[in-house]
C-alpha positions as CSV (number, residue, x, y, z in Angstrom):
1,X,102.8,4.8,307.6
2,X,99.6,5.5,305.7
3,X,99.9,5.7,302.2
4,X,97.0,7.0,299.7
5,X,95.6,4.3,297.5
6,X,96.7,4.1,294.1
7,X,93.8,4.0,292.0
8,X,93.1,0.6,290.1
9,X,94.5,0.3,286.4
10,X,91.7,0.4,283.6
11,X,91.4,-2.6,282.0
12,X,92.2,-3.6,278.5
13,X,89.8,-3.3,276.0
14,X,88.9,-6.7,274.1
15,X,91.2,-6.2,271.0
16,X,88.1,-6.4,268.9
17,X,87.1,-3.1,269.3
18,X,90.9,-2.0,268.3
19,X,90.1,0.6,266.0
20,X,86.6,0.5,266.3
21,X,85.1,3.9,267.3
22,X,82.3,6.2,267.0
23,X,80.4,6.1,263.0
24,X,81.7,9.5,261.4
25,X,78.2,10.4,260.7
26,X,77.3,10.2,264.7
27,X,80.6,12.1,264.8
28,X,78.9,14.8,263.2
29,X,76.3,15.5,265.7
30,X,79.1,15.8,268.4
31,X,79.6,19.0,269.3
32,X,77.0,20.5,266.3
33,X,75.8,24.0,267.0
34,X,72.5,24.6,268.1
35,X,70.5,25.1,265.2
36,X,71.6,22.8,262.6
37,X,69.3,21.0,259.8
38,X,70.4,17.7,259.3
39,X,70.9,16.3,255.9
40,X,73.1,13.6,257.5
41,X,71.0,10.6,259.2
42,X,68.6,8.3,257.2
43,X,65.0,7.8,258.4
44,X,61.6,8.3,257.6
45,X,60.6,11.8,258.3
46,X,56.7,10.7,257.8
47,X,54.4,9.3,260.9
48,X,54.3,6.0,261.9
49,X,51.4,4.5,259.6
50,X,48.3,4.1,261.2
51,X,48.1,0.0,261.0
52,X,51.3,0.3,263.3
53,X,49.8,2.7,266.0
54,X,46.6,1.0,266.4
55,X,49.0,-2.3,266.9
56,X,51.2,-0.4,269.5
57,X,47.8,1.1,271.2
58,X,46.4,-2.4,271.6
59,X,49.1,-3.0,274.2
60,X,47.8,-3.9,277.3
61,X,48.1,-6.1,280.3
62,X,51.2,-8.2,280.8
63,X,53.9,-7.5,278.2
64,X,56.1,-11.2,278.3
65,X,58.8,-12.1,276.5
66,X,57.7,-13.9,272.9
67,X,59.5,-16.8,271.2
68,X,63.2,-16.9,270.3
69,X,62.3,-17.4,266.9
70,X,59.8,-14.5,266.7
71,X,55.8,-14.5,267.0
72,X,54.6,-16.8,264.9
73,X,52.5,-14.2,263.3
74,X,55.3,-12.1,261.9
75,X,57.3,-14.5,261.0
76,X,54.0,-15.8,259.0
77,X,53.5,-11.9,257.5
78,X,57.4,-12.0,256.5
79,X,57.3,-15.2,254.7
80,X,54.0,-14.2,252.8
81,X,56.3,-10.9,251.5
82,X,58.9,-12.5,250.4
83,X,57.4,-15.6,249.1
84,X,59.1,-17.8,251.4
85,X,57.9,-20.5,253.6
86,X,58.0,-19.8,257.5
87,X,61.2,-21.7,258.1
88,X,63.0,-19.8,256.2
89,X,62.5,-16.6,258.2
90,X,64.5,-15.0,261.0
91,X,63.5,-12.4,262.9
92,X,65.5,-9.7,265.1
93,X,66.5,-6.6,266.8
94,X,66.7,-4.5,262.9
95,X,67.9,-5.9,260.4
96,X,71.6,-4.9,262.1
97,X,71.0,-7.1,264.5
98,X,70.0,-10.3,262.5
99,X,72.9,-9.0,260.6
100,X,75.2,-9.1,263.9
101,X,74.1,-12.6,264.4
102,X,74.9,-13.5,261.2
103,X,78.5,-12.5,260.7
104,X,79.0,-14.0,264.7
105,X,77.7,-16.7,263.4
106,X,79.7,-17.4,259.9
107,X,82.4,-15.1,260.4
108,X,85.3,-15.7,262.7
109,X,89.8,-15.1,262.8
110,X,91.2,-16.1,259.7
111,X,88.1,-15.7,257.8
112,X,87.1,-12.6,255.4
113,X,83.9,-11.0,254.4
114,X,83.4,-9.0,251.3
115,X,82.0,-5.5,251.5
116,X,81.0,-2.8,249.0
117,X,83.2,0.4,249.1
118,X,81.7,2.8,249.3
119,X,79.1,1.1,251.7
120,X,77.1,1.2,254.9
121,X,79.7,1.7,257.6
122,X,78.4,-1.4,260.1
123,X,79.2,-4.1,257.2
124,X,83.7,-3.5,257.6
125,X,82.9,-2.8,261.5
126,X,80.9,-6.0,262.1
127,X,83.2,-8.2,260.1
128,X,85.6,-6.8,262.8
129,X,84.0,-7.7,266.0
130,X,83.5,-11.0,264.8
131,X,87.3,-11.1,264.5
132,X,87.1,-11.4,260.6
133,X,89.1,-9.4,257.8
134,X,86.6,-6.9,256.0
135,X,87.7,-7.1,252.1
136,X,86.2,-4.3,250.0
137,X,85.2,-4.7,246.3
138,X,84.6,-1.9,243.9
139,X,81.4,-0.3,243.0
140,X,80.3,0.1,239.1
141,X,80.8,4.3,238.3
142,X,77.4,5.1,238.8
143,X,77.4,3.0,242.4
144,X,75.5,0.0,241.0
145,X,76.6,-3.1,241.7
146,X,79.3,-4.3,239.5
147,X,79.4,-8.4,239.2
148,X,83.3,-8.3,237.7
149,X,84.4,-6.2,239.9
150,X,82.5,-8.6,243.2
151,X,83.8,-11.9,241.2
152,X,87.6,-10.4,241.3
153,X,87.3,-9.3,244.6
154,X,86.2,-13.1,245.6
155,X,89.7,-14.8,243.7
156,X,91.7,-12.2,245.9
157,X,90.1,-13.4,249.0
158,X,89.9,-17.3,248.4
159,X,89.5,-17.3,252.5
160,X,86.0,-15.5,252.5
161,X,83.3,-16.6,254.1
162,X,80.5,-14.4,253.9
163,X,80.2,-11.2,251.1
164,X,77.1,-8.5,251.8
165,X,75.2,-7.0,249.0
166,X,73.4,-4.0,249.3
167,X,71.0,-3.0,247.1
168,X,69.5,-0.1,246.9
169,X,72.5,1.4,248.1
170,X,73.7,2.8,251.1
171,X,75.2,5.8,250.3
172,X,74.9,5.8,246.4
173,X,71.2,5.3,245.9
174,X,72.5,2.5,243.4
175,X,70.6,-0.7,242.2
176,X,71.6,-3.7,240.8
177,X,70.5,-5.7,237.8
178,X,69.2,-9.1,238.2
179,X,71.7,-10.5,235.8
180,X,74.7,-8.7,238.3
181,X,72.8,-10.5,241.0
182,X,72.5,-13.7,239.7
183,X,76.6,-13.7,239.0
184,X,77.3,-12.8,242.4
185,X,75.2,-15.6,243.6
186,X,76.6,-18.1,241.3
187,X,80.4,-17.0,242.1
188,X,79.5,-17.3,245.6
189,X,78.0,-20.4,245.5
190,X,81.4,-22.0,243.4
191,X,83.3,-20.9,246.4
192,X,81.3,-21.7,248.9
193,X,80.5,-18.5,250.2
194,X,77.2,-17.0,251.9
195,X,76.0,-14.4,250.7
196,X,73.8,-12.0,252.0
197,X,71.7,-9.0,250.2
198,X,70.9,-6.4,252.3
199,X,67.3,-5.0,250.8
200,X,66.0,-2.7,253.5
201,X,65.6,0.3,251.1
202,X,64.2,-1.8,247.9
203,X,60.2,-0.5,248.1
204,X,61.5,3.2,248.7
205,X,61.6,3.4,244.6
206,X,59.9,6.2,242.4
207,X,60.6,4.1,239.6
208,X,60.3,0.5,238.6
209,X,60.6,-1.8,241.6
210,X,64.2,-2.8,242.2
211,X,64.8,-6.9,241.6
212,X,65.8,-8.8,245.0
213,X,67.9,-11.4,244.9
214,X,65.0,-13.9,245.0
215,X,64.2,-13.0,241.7
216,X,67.4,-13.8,240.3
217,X,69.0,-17.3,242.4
218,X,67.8,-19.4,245.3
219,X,70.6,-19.2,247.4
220,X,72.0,-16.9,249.9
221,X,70.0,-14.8,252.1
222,X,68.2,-11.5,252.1
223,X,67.8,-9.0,254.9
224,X,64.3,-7.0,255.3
225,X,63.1,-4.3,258.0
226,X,60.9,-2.3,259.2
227,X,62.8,1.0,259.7
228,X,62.5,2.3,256.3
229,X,59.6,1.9,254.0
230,X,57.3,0.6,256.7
231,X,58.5,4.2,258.4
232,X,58.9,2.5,261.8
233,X,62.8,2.3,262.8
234,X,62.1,2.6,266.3
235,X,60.4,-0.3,266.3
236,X,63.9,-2.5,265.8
237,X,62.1,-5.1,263.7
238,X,64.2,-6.5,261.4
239,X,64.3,-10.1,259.5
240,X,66.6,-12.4,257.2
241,X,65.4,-14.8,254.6
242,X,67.2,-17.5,253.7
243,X,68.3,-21.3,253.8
244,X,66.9,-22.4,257.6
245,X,70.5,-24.6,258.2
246,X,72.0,-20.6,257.1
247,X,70.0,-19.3,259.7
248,X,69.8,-21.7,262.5
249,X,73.3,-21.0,264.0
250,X,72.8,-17.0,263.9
251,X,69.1,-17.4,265.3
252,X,71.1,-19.0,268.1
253,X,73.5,-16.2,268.3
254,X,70.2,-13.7,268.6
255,X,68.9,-15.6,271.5
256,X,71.9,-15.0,273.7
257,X,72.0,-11.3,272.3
258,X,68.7,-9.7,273.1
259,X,66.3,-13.1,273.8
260,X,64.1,-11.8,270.8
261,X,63.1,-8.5,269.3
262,X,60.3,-6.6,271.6
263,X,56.7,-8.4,271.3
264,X,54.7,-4.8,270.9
265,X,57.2,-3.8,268.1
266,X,56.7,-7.4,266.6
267,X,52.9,-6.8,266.4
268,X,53.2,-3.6,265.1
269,X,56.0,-4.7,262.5
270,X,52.9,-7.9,261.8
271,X,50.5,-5.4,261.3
272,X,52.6,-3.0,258.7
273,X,53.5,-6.0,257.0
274,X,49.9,-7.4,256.4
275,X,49.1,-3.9,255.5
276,X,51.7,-3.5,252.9
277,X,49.4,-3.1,249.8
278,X,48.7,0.5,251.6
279,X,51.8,1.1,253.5
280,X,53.8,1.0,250.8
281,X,52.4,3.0,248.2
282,X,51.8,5.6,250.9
283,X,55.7,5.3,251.7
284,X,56.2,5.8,248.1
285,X,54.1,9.1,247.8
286,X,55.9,10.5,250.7
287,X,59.1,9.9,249.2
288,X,58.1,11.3,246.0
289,X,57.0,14.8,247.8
290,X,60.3,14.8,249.3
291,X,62.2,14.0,246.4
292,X,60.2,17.4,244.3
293,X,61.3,19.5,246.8
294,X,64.9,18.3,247.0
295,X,65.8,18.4,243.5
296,X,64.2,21.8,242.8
297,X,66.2,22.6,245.6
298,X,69.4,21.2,244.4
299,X,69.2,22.5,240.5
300,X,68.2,25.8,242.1
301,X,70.7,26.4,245.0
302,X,73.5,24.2,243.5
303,X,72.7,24.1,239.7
304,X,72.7,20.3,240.3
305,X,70.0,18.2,237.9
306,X,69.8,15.1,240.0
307,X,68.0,12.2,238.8
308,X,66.4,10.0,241.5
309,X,68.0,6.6,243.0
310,X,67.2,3.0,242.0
311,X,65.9,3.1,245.6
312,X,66.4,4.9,249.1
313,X,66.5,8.6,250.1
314,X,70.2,9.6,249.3
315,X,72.1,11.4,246.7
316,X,75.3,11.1,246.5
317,X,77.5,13.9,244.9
318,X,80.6,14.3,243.6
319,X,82.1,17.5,246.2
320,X,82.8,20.4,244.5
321,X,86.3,22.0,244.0
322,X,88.6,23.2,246.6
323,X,86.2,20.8,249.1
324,X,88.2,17.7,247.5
325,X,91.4,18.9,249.3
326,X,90.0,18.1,252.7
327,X,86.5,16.7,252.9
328,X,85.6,15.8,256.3
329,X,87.0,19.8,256.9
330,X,84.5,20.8,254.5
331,X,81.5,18.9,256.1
332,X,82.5,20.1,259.7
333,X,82.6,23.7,258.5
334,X,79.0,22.9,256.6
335,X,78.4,21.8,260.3
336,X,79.7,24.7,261.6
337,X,79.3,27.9,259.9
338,X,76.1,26.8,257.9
339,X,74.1,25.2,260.4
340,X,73.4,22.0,257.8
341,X,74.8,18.7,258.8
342,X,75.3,15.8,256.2
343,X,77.2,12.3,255.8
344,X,80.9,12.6,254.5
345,X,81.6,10.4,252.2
346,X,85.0,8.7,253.7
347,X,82.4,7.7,256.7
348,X,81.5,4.8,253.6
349,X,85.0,3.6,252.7
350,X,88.2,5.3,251.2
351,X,86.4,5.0,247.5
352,X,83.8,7.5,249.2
353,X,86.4,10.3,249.8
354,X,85.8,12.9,247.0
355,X,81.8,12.4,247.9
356,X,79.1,13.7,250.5
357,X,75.6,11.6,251.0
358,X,72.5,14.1,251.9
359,X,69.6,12.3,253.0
360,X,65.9,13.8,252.0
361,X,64.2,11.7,254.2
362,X,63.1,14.5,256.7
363,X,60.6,16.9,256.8
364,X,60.7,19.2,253.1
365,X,61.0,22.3,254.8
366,X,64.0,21.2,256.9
367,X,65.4,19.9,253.1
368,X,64.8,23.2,251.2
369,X,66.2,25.1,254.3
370,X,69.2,22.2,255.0
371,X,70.3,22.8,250.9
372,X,69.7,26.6,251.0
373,X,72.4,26.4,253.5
374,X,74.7,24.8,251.7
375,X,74.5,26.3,248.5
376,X,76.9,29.1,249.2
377,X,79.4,27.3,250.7
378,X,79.4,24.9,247.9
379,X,79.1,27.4,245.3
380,X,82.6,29.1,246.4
381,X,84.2,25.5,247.2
């Protein structure tokens, strides 16, 4: 007798995605209403600079794969940045990827890797896949970093392996001091722990230039990109800086992962990096036009006086009122009924929870309109 087929079971998931799901910020754009002004992702709102399109527009002929390590060029423009000597350069897919490689590389079961709380989202997710324990440490009040709090949070975890740094901060906007920097580095380096400073927002300043941990140690290693204040995040160029025996194994790691990073986005990322003198300070006045037009639009729709970040185009506020009772509720009706997305602040780690991020990256009309939005519904929060 003919029987229907039963239809195949699905198999199990590798258990280190257990847990693992979409960011709450993409979360956000689920389901969104047509209409909305987003507050809520961070990139560059400005063009493309022009030393990158007349890189990308040079592309012709055969397109072949380039070196593992990277085109020689870039990685020639990235050591001349930094300061650094050519072997000690990686390059990647973003500076997510390189950063990828590196926990894959360092990080395994049984290990655990320091991360800031609140703090970029990928940095506890990563140290996952890799099969490691994500440890969080404490940020200082104001969201800078805080080197007792980071050197307390090491003795807890005496099986850590790697601990991330990021400076300016992602969500707070916070620096650190090249004296917190230097202790982080020197309790890492008595434990025998890598460490690695993620940098990518550092020449997005309106102030005095944030110190990179370059400035204050010789050890560990520092993360770069192109995705921010070069204004090119679509390019996926990111790079590491470091010890070369540091680098070596996750360069290996890379390979297998995407071969290397595309070679027109290298010679674009080449050609924003030798034009840095003028990318830069153009980055700089864009941000600064943004940054008018969001605080006028803060202290007048929110009665918020903001002062800018050490670096980066976030602000990070406390949420008002009645809003602290259920956040993420709050920013899905901001979502919802204002037609203004932004980042909640549990999306950054449980210390984020009374906190929303709003980006001013985009275009300034889309940021006056985005925080006209939301001023009556957090006025009566």
């Amino acid at each position: 007798m003919r029987t229907e087929a039963q239809p195949a079971a699905t198999p199990a998931r590798a258990r280190r995605l257990a847990g693992l799901g979409l960011s709450p910020i993409r979360a956000m754009y689920e389901g969104a209403p047509p209409g909305c002004v987003s507050l809520g992702l961070g990139e560059p709102g400005w063009s493309l600079p022009e030393p990158g399109r007349k890189a990308l527009a040079r592309a012709e002929g055969a397109c072949p794969y380039g070196p593992n390590a990277g085109l020689p060029g870039l990685r020639a423009a990235i050591a001349d940045y930094h300061g650094a000597r050519v072997g000690e350069v990686m390059t990647g897919a973003g500076s997510q990827g390189v950063l990828f490689a590196l926990f894959q590389a360092w990080a395994g079961p049984g290990d655990a890797v320091l991360v800031p709380d609140p703090g970029f989202l990928a940095y506890p997710a990563l140290a996952r896949v890799a099969g490691a324990r994500p440890v969080s440490y404490a940020l200082a009040a104001d969201g800078s970093l805080d080197a007792a709090a980071f050197g307390a949070a090491l003795d807890a975890a005496p099986d850590a392996k790697l601990a991330v740094l990021n400076h300016p901060a992602n969500p707070t906007g916070a620096g650190a001091t090249a004296t917190a920097l230097a202790a982080a580095a020197r309790a890492c380096e008595a434990r025998g722990v890598i460490l690695v400073s993620d940098e990518v927002y550092r020449e997005l300043h309106l102030g005095a230039r944030p110190p990179s941990l370059r400035d204050a140690t010789t050890t560990g290693i520092v993360l770069g990109s192109a995705s921010k204040a070069f204004a090119a995040p679509g390019l996926r160029v990111g790079w590491a800086v470091g010890a070369p025996e540091l680098l070596e194994p996750a360069r290996l790691i890379h390979n297998y992962m995407v071969t290397c990073a595309a070679r027109p986005s290298q010679e674009a990322a080449r050609a924003l990096l030798e034009a840095a003198p003028s990318v830069l300070p153009a980055a700089r006045e864009e941000l600064s036009t943004r940054w008018e037009v969001f605080a006028e639009a803060l202290r007048e729709g929110l009665g918020v006086e903001a002062a800018p970040p050490s670096g980066g185009f976030y602000q990070w506020l406390r949420l008002p009122g009645r809003a602290l009772a259920d956040p993420l509720g709050f920013c899905i009706r901001l979502r919802d009924e204002a037609k203004v997305i932004v980042a909640p602040g549990l999306a950054f780690g449980e210390r984020g929870r009374g906190f929303v991020r709003l980006s001013y990256a985009g275009d300034p009309d889309e940021i006056r309109e985005g925080v006209r939005r939301l001023a009556p519904f957090w006025r009566t929060a």
